[in-house]
matplotlib code that plots the C-alpha trace (Angstrom):
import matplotlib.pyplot as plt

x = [178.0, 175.4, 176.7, 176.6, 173.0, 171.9, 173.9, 172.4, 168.7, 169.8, 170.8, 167.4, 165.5, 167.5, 166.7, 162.6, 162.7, 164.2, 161.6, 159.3, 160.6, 160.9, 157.1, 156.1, 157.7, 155.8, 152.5, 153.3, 154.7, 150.9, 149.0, 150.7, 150.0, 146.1, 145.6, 147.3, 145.1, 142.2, 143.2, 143.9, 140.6, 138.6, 140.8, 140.0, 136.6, 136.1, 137.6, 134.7]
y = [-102.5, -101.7, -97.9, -97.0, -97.9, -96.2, -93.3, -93.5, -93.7, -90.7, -88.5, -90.0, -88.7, -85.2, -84.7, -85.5, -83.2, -80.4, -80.9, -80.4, -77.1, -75.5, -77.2, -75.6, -71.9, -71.7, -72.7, -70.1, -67.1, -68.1, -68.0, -64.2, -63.5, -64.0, -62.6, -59.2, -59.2, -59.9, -56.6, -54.6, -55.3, -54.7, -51.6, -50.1, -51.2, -49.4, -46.8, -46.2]
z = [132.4, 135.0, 135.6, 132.0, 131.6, 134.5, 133.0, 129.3, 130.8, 133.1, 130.1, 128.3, 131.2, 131.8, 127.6, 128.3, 131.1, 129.0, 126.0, 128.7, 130.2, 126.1, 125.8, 129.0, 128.4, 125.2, 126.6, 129.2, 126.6, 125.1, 127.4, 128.5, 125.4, 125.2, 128.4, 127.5, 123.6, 126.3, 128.5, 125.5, 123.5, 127.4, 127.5, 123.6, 123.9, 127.8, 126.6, 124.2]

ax = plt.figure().add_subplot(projection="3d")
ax.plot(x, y, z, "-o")
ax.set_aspect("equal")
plt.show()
């Protein structure tokens, strides 16, 4: 009884920790994002 709880809030935990990985890779695919449009427009607009 006592194993299979601790294995069912395991899984719980390992399923949090992926929606936190997906959350975290598209903050970061975001933030590379703005901060390459940011060195394009200085770029066009130094190039002037």
């Amino acid at each position: 009884m006592r194993s299979g709880f601790d294995q069912s809030h395991f899984e719980l935990d390992m399923h949090d920790m992926e929606l936190g990985f997906s959350i975290l890779d598209q903050s970061f695919v975001a933030i590379c994002a703005v901060a390459w449009s940011i060195k394009a427009l200085e770029r066009i607009l130094g190039g002037r």
